[in-house]
Structures are given as structure tokens and as C-alpha cells.
Jmol script that loads the backbone (N, CA, C; Angstrom):
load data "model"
ATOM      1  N   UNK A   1     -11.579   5.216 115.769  1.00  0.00           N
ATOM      2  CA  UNK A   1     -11.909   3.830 115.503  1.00  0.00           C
ATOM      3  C   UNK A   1     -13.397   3.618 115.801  1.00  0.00           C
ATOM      4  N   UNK A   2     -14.191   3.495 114.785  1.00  0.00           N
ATOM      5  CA  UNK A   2     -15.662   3.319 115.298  1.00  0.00           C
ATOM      6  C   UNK A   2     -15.546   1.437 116.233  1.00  0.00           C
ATOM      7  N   UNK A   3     -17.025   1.374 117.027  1.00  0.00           N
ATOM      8  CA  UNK A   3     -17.035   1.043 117.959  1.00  0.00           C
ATOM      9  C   UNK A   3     -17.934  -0.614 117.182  1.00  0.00           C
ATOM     10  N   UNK A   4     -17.147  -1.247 117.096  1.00  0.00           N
ATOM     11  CA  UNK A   4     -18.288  -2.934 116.198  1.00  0.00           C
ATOM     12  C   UNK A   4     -19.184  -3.256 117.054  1.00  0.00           C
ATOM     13  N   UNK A   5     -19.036  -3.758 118.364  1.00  0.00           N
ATOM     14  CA  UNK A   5     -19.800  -4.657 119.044  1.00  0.00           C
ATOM     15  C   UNK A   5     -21.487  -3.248 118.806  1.00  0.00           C
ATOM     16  N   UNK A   6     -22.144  -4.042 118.526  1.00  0.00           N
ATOM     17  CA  UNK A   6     -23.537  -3.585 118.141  1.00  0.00           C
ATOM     18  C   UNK A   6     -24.645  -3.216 119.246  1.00  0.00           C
ATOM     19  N   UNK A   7     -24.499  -3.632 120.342  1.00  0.00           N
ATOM     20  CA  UNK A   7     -24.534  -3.506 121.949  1.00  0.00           C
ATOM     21  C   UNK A   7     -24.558  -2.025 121.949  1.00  0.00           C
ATOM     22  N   UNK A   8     -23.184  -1.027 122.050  1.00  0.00           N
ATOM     23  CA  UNK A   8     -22.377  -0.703 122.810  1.00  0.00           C
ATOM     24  C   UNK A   8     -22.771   0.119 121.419  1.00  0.00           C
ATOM     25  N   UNK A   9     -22.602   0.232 120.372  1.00  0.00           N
ATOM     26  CA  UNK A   9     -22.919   1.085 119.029  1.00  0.00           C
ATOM     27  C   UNK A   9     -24.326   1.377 119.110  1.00  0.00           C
ATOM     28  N   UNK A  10     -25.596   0.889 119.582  1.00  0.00           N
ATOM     29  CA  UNK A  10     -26.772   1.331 119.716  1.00  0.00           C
ATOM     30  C   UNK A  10     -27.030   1.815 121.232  1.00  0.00           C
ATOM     31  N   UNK A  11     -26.200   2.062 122.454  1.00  0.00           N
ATOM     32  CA  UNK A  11     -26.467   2.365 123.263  1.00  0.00           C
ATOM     33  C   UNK A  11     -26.416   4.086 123.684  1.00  0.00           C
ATOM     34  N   UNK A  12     -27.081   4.477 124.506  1.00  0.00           N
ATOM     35  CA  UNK A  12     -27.661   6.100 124.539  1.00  0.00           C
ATOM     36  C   UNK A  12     -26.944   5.761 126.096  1.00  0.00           C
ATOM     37  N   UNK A  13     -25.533   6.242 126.290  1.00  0.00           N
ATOM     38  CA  UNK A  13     -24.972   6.118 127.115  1.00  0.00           C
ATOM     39  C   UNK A  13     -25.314   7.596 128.039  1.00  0.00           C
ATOM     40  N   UNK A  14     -25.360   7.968 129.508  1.00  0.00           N
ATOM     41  CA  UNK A  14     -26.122   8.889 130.333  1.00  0.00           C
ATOM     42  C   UNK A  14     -27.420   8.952 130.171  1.00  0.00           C
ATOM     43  N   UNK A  15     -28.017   8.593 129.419  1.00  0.00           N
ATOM     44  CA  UNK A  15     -29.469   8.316 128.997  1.00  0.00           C
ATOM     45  C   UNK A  15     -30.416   9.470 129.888  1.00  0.00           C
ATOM     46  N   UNK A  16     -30.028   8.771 131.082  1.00  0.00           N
ATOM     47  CA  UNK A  16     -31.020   9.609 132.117  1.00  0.00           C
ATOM     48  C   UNK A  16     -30.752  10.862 133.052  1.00  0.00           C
ATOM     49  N   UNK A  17     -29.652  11.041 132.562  1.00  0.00           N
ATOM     50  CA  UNK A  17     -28.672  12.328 133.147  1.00  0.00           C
ATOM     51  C   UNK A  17     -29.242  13.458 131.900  1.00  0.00           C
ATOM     52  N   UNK A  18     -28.740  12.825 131.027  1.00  0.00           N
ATOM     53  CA  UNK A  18     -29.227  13.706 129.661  1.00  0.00           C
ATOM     54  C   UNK A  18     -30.292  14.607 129.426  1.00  0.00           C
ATOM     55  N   UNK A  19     -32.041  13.584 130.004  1.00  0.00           N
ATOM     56  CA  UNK A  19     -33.164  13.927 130.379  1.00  0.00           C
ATOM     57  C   UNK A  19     -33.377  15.016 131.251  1.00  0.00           C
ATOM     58  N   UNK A  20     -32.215  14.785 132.249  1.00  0.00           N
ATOM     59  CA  UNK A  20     -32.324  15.697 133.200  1.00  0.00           C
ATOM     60  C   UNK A  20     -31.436  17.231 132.858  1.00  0.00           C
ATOM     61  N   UNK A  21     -32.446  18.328 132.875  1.00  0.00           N
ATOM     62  CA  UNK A  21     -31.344  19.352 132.585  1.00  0.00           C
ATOM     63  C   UNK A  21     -30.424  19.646 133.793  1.00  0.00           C
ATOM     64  N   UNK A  22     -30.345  19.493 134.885  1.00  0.00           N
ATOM     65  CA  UNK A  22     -29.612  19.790 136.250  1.00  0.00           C
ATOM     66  C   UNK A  22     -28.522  19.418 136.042  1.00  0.00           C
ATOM     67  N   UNK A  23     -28.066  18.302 134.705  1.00  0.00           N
ATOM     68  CA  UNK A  23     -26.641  17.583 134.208  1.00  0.00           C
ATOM     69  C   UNK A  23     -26.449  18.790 132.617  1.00  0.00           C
ATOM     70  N   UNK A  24     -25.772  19.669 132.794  1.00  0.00           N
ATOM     71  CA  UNK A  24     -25.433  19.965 131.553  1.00  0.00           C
ATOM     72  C   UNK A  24     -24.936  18.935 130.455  1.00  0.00           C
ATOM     73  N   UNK A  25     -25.271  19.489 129.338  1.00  0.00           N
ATOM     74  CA  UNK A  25     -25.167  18.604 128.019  1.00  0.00           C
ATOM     75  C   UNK A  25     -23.835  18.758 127.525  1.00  0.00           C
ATOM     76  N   UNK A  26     -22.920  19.682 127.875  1.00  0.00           N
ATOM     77  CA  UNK A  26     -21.550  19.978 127.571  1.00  0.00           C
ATOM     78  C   UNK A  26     -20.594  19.012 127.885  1.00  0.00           C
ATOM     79  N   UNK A  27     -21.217  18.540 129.064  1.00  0.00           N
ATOM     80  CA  UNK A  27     -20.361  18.131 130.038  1.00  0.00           C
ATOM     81  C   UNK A  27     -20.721  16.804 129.932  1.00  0.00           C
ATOM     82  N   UNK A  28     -21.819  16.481 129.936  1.00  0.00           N
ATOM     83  CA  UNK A  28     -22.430  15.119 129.460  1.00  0.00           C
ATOM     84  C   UNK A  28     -21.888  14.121 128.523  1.00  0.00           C
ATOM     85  N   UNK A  29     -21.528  15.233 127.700  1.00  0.00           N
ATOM     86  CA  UNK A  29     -21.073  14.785 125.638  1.00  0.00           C
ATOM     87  C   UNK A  29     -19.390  14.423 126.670  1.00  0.00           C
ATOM     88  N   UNK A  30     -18.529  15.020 127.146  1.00  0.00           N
ATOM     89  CA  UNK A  30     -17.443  14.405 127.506  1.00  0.00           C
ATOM     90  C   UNK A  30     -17.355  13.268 128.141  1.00  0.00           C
ATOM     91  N   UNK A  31     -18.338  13.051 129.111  1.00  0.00           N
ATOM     92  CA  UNK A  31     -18.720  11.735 129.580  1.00  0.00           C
ATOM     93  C   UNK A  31     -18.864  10.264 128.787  1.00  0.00           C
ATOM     94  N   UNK A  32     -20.082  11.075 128.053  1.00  0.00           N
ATOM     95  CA  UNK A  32     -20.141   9.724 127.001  1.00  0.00           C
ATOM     96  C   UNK A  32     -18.680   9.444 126.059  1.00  0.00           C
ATOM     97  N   UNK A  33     -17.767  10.478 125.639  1.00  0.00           N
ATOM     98  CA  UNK A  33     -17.040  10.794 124.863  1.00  0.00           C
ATOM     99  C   UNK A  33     -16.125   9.229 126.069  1.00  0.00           C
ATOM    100  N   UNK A  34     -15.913   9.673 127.437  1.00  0.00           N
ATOM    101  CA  UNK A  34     -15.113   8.977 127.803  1.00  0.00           C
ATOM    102  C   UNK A  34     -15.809   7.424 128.069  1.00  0.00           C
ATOM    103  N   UNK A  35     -16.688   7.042 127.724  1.00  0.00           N
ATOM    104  CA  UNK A  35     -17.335   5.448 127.804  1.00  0.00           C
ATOM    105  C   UNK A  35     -17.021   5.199 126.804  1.00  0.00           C
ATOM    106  N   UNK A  36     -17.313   5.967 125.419  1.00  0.00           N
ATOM    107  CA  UNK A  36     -16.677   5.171 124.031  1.00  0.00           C
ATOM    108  C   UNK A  36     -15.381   5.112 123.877  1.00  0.00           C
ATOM    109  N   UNK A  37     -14.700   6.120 124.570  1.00  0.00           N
ATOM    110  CA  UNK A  37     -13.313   5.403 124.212  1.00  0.00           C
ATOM    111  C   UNK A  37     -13.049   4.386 125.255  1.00  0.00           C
ATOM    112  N   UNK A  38     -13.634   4.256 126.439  1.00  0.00           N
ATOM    113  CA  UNK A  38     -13.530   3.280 126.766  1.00  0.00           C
ATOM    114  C   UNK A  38     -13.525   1.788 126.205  1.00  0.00           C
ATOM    115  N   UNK A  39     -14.802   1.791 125.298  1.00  0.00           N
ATOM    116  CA  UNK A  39     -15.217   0.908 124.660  1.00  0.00           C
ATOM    117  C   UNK A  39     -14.021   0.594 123.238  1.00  0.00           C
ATOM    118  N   UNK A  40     -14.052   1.795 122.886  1.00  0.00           N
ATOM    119  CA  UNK A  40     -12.279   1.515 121.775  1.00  0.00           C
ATOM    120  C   UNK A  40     -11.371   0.966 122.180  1.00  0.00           C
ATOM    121  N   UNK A  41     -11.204   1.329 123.127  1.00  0.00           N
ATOM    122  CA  UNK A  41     -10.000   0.783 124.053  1.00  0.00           C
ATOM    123  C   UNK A  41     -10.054  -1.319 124.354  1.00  0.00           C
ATOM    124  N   UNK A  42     -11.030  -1.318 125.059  1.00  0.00           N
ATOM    125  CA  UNK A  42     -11.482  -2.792 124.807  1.00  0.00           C
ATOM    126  C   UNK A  42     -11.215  -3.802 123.898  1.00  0.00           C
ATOM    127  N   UNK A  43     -11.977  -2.635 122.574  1.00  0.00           N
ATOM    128  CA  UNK A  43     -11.949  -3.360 121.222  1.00  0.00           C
ATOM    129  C   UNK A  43     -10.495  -3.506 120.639  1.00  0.00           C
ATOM    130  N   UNK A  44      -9.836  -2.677 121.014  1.00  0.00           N
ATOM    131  CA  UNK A  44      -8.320  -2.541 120.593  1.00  0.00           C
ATOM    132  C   UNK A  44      -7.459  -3.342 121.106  1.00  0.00           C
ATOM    133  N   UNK A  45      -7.507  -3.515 122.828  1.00  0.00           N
ATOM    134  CA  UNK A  45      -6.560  -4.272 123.183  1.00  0.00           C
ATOM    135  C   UNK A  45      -7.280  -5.652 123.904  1.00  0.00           C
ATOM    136  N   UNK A  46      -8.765  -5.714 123.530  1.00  0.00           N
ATOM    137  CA  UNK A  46      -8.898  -7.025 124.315  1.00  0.00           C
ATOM    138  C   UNK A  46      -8.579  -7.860 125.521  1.00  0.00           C
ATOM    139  N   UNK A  47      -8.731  -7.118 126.758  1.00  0.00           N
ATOM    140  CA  UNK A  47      -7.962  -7.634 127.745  1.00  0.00           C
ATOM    141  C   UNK A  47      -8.565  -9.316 127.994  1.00  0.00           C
ATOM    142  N   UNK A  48      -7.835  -9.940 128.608  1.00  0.00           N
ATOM    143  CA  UNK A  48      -8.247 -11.418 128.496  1.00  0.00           C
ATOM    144  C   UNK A  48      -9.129 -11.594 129.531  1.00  0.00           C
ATOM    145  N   UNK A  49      -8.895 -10.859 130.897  1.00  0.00           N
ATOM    146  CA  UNK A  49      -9.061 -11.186 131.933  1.00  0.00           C
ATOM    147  C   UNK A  49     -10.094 -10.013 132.593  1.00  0.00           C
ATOM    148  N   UNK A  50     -10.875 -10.035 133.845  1.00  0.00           N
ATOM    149  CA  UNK A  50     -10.960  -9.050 134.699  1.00  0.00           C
ATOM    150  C   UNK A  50     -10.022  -8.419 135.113  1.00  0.00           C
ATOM    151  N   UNK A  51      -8.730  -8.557 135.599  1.00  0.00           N
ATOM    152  CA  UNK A  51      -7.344  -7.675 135.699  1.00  0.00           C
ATOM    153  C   UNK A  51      -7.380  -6.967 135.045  1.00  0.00           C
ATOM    154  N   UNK A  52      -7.024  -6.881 133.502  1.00  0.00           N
ATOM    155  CA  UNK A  52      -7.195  -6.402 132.455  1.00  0.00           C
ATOM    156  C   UNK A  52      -8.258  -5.745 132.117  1.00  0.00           C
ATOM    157  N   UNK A  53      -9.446  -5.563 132.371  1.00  0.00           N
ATOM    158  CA  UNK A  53     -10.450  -5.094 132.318  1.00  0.00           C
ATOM    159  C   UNK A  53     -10.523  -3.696 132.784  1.00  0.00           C
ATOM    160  N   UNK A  54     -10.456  -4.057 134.478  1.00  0.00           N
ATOM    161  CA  UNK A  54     -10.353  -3.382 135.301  1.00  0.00           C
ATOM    162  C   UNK A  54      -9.368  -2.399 135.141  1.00  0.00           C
ATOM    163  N   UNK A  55      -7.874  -2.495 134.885  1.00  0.00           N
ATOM    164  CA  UNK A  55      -6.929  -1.741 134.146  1.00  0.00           C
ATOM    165  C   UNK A  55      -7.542  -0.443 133.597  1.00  0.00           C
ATOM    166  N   UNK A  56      -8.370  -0.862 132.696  1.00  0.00           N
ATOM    167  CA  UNK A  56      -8.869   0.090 131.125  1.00  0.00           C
ATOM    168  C   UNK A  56      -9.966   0.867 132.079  1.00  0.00           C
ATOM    169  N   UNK A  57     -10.762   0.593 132.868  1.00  0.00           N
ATOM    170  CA  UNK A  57     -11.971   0.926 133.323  1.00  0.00           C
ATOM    171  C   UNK A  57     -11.605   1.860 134.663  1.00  0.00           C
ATOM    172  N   UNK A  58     -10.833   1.475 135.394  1.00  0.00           N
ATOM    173  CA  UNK A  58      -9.907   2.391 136.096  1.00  0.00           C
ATOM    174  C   UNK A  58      -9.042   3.882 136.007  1.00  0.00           C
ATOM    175  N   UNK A  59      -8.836   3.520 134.589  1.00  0.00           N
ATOM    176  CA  UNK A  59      -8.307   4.918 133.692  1.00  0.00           C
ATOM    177  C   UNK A  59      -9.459   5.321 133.268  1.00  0.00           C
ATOM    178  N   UNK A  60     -10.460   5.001 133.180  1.00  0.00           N
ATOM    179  CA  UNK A  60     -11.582   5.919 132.042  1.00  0.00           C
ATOM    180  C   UNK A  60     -12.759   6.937 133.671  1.00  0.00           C
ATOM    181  N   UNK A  61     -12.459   5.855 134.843  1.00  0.00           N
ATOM    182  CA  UNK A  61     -13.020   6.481 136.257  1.00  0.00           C
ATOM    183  C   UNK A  61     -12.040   7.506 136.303  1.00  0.00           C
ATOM    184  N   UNK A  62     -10.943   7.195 136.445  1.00  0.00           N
ATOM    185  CA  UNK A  62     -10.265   8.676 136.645  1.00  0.00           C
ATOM    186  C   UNK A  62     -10.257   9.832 135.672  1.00  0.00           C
ATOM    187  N   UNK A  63     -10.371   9.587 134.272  1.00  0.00           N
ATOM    188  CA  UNK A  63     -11.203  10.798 133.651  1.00  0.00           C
ATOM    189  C   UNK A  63     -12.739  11.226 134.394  1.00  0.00           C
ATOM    190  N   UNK A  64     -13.462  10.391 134.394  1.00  0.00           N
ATOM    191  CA  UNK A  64     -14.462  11.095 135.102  1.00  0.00           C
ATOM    192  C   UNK A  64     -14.230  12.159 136.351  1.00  0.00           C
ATOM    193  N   UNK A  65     -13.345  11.334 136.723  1.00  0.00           N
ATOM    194  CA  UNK A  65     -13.175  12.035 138.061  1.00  0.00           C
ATOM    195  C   UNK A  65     -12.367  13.607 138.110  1.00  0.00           C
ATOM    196  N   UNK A  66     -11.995  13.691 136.870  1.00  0.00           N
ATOM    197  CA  UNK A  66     -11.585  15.426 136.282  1.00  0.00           C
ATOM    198  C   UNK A  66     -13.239  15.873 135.308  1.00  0.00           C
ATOM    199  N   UNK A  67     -13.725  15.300 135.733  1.00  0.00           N
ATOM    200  CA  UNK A  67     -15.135  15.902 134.958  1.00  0.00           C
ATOM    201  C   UNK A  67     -15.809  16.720 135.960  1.00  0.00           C
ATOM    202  N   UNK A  68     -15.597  16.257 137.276  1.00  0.00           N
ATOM    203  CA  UNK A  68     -16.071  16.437 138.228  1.00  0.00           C
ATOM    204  C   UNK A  68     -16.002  18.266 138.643  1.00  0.00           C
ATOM    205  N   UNK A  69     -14.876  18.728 138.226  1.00  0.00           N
ATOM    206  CA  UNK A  69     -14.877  20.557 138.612  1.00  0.00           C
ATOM    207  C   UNK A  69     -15.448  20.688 137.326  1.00  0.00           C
ATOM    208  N   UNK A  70     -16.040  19.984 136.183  1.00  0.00           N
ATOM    209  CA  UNK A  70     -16.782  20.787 135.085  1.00  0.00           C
ATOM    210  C   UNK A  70     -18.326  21.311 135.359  1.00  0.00           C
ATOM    211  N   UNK A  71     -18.632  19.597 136.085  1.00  0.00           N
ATOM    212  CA  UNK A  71     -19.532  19.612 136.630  1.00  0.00           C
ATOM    213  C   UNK A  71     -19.963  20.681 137.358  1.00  0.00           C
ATOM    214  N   UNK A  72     -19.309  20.918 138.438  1.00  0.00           N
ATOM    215  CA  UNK A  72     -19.218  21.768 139.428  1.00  0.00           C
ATOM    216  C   UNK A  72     -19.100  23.473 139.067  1.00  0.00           C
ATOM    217  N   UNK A  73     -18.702  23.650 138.024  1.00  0.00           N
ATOM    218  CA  UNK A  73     -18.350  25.173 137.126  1.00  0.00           C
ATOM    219  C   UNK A  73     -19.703  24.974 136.239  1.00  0.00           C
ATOM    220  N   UNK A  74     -20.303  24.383 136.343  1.00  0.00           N
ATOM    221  CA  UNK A  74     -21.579  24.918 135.344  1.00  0.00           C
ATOM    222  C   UNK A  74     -22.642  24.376 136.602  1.00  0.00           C
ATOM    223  N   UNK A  75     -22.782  24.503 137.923  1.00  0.00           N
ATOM    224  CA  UNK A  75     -23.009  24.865 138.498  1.00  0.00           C
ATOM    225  C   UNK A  75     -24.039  22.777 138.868  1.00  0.00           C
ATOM    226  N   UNK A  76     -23.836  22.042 138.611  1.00  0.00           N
ATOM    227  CA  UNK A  76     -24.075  20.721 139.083  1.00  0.00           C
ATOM    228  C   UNK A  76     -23.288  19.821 139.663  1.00  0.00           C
ATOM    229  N   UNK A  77     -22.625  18.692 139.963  1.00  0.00           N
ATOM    230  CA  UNK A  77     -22.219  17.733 140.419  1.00  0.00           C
ATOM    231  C   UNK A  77     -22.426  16.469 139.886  1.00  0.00           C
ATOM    232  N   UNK A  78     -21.578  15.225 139.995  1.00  0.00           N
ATOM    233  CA  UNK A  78     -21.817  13.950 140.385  1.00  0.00           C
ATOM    234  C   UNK A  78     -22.679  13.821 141.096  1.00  0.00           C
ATOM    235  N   UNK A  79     -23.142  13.542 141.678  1.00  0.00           N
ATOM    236  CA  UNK A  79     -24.095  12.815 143.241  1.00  0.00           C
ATOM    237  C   UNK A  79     -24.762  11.620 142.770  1.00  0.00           C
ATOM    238  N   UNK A  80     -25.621  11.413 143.574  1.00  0.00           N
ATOM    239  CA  UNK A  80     -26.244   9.981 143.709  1.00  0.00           C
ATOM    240  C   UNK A  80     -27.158   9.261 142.567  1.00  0.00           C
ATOM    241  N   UNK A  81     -28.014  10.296 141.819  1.00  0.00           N
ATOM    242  CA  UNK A  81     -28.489   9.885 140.305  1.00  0.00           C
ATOM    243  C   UNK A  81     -27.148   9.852 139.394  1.00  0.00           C
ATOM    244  N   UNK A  82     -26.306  10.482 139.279  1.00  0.00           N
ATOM    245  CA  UNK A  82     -25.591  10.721 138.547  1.00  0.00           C
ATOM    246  C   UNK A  82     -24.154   9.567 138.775  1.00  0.00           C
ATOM    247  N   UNK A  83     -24.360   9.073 139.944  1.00  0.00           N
ATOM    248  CA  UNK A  83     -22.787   8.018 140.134  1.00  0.00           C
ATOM    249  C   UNK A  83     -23.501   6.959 139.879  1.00  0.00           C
ATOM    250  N   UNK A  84     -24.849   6.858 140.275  1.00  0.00           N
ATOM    251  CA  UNK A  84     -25.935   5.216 139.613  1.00  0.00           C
ATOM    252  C   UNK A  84     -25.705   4.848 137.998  1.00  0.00           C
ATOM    253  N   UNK A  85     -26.269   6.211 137.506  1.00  0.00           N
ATOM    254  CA  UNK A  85     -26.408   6.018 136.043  1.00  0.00           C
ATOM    255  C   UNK A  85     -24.806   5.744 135.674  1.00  0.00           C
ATOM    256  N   UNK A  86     -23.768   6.334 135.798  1.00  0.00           N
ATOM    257  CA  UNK A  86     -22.122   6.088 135.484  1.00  0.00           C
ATOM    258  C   UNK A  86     -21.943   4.741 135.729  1.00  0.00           C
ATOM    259  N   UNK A  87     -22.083   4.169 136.940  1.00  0.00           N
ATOM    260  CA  UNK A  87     -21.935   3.243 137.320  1.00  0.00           C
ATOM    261  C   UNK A  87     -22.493   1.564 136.200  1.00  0.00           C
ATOM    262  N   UNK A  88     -23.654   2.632 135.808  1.00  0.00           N
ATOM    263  CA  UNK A  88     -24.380   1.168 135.433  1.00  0.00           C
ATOM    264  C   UNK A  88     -23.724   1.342 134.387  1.00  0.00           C
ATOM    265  N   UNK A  89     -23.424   2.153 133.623  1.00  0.00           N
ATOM    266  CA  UNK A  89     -23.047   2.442 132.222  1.00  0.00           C
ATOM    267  C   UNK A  89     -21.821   1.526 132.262  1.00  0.00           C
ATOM    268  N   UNK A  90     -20.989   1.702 133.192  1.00  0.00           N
ATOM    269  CA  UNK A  90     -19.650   0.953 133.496  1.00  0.00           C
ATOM    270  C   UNK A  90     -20.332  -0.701 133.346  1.00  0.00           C
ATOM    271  N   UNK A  91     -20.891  -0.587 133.817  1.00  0.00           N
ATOM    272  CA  UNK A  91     -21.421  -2.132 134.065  1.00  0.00           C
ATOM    273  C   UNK A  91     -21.868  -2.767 133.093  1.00  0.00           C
ATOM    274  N   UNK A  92     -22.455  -1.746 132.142  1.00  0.00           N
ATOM    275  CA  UNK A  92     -23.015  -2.291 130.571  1.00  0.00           C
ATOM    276  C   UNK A  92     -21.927  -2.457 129.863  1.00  0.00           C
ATOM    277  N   UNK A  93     -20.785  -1.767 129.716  1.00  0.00           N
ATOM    278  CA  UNK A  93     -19.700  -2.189 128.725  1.00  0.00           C
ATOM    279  C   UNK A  93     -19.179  -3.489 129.504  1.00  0.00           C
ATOM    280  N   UNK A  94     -19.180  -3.474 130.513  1.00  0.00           N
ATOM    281  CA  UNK A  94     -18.220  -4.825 130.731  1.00  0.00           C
ATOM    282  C   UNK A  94     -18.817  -6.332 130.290  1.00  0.00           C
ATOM    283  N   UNK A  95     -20.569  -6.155 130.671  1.00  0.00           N
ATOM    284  CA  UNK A  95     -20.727  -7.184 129.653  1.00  0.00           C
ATOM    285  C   UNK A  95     -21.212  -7.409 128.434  1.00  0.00           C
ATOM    286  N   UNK A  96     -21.231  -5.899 127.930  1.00  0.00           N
ATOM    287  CA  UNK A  96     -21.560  -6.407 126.482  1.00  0.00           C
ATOM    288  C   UNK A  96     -20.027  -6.465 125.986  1.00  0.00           C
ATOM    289  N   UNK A  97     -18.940  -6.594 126.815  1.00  0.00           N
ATOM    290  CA  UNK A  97     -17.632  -7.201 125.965  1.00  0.00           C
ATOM    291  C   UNK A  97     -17.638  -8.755 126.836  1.00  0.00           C
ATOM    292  N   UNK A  98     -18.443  -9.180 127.283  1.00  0.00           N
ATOM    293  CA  UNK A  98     -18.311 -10.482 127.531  1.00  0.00           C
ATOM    294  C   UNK A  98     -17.758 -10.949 129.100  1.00  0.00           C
ATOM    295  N   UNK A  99     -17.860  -9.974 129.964  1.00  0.00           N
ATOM    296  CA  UNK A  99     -17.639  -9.862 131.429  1.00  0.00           C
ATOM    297  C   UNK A  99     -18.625  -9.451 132.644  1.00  0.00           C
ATOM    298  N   UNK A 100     -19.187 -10.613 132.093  1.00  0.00           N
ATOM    299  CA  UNK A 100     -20.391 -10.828 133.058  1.00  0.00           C
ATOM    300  C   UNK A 100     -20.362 -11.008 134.082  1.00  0.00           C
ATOM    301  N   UNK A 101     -18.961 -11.353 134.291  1.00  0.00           N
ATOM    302  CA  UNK A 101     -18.890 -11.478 136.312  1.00  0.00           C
ATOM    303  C   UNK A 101     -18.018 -10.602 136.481  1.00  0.00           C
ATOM    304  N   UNK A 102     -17.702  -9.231 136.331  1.00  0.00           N
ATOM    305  CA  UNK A 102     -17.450  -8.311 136.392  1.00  0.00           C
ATOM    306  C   UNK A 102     -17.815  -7.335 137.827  1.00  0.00           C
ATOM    307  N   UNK A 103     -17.307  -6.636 138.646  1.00  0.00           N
ATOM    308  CA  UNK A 103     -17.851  -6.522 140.421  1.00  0.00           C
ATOM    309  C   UNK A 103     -18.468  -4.687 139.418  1.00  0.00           C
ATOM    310  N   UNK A 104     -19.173  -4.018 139.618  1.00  0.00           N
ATOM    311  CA  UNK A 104     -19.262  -2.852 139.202  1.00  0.00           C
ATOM    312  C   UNK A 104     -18.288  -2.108 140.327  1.00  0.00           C
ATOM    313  N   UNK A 105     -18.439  -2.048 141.378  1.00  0.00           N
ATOM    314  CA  UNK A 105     -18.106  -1.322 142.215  1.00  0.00           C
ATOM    315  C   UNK A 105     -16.661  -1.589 142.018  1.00  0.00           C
ATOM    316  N   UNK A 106     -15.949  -2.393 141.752  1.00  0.00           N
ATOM    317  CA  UNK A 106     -14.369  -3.042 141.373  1.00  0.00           C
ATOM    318  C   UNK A 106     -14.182  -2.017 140.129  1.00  0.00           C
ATOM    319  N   UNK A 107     -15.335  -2.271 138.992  1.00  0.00           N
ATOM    320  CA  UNK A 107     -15.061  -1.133 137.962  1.00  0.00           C
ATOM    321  C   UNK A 107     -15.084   0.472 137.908  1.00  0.00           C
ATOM    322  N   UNK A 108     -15.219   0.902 139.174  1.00  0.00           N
ATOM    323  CA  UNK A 108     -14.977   2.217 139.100  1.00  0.00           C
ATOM    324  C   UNK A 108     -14.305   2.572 140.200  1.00  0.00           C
ATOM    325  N   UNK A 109     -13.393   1.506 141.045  1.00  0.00           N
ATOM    326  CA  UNK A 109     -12.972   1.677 142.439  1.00  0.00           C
ATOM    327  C   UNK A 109     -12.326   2.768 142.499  1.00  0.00           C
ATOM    328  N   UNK A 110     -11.781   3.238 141.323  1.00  0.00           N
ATOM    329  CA  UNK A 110     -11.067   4.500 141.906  1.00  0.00           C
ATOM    330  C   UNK A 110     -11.108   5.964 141.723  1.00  0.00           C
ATOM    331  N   UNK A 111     -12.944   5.817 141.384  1.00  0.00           N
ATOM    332  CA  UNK A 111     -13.664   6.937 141.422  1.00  0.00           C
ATOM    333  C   UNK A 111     -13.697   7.600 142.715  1.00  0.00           C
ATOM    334  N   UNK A 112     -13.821   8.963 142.502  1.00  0.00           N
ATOM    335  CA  UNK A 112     -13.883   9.389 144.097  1.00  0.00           C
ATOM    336  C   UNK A 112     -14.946  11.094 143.974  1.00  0.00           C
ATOM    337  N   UNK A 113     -15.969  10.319 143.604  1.00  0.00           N
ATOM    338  CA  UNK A 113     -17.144  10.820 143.375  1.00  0.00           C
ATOM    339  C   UNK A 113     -18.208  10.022 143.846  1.00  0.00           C
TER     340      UNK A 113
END
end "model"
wireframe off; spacefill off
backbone 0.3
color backbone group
């Protein structure tokens, strides 16, 4: 399902992980892979609420959070540039779908990275 909101269709999601070679690009492309379907997901079921939000955004942290031994097998990590940039990325879909009072840290609570 391509992705409408025009936001979220022109955005260079890891942006700055990407730049950095210390983040493989293999592993990267699954990342972003898991923000756009995040973003499908949105577009598909429209949650009404932050509950709902959070729901969708909760499942897409816990994919990350199996990214994490990929990371780790091509010889990098998550850490602290790398949970900022995720983080914000999380933070950009929520309001370019219109959830501007959205907690970031609520949106990835059940990261454990």
C-alpha cells in the first residue's frame, strides 16, 4: 500500500544513521522498512485516539527491538545516536498523522534498547 500523507512520503527516515557508516545499510533498509509500515498501518486503520496510536507504535518498537542482534552481528548496536534518531523518527510519524500531543517516550515504551 503506498504511503499518501506527503509528510511521511518525502521523508529520508534514519537520515543520520545512514550517513554514518558504523550503522550498516542492510540493517538500516529494515528499519526504515519497519517506520513505513508503520506508517501503512496508520493509514489503514486510523486509530482515533493516542491509545490507538500507541497500540501500532508499540508493535513496530518491538520489531526494532529484534533488529537489535542484526545490529549486533554486523558488528554495531542501537546506542545513544541511534535510539535519538529512532526515537525522533517515531515522533515524526505521530504528528505528521495528526498527534501532536503524542509523549515520544510513551511511543516507544516498550523498546528495550
Amino acid at each position: 500500500m503506498p504511503i499518501t500523507n506527503e509528510q511521511v512520503a518525502e521523508r529520508a527516515f534514519l537520515k543520520q544513521l545512514y550517513a554514518d557508516t558504523y550503522f550498516p545499510d542492510h540493517v538500516l533498509d529494515k528499519g526504515r522498512a519497519i517506520l513505513l509500515r508503520l506508517c501503512e498501518r496508520i493509514e489503514a486503520e486510523q486509530p482515533s485516539d493516542l491509545t490507538a496510536l500507541y497500540v501500532l507504535t508499540h508493535a513496530a518498537t518491538e520489531e526494532f527491538n529484534l533488529l537489535e542482534a542484526e545490529f549486533e552481528a554486523a558488528g554495531s548496536e542501537i546506542e545513544t545516536v541511534a535510539r535519538e534518531e529512532i526515537a525522533e523518527d517515531f515522533g515524526f510519524v505521530a504528528s505528521a498523522y495528526g498527534f501532536k500531543d503524542a509523549d515520544i517516550e510513551e511511543l516507544i515504551t516498550t523498546r528495550d534498547w
